[in-house]
C-alpha positions in Angstrom: -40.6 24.8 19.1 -37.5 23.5 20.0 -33.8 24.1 18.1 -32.2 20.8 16.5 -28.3 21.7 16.9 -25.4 19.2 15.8 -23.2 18.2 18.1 -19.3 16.7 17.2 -18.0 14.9 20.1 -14.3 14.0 19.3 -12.1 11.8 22.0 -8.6 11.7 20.9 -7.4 9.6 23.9 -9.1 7.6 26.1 -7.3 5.9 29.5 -8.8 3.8 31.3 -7.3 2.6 34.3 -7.4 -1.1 35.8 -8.9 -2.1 32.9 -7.3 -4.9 30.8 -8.6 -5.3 27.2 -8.0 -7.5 24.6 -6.8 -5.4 21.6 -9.6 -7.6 19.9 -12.2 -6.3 21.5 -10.9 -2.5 20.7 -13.2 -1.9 18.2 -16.2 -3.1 19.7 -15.4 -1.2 23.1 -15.2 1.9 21.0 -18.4 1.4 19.1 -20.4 0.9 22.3 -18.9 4.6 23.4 -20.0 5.8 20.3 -23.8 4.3 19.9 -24.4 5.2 23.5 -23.3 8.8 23.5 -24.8 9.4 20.0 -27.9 8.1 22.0 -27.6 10.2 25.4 -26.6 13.4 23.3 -29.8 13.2 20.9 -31.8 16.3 21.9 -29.6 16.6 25.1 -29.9 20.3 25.8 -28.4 20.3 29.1 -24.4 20.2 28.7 -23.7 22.4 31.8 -20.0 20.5 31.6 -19.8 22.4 27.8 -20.2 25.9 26.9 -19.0 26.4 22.9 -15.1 24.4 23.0 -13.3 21.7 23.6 -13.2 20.1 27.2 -9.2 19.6 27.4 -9.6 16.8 29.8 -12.1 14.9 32.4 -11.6 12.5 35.3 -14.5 10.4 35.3 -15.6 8.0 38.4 -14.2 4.7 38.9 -16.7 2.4 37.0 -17.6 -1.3 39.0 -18.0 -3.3 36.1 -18.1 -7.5 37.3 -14.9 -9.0 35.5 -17.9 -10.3 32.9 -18.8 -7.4 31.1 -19.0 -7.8 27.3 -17.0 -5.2 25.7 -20.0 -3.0 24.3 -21.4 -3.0 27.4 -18.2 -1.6 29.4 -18.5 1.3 26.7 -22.1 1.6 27.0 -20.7 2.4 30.8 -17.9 4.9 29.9 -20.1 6.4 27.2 -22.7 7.3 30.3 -19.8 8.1 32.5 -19.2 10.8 30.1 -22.5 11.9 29.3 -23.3 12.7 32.7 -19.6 14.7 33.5 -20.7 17.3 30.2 -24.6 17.2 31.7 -23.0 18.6 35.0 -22.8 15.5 37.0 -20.4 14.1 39.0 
């Protein structure tokens, strides 16, 4: 039988580099992060990248989004960009 535990992922800051956003689409950028991690993290037990803290900082790949990409879907991109640097990846 497997443990449920809860899991409070907190980003103060986020820069992103070579990226220009319209402050209007903020929100929605942020909300993509946010539904994809809480997506990726449900019954993740494999954070190698976390032991019981906070991770100070993390330098994630460059991300090769077409100049297209909806603003959900760029943070549906950081989101797994994030996931897999606390599941160990690179």
């Amino acid at each position: 039988m497997s443990r449920s535990r809860d899991i409070d992922v907190r980003i103060e800051r986020l820069v992103v580099h070579g990226l220009e956003v319209e402050p209007r689409h903020a929100a929605r950028i942020h909300a993509g992060i946010r539904d994809e991690l809480a997506r990726l993290l449900e019954g993740d037990v494999s954070l190698r990248g976390v032991s019981d803290g906070a991770v100070p900082s993390m330098n994630a790949p460059a991300l090769r989004l077409p100049p297209t990409t909806g603003p959900e879907a760029i943070g549906r991109a950081i989101a797994m960009s994030v996931h897999s640097l606390l599941s160990g990846g690179s």
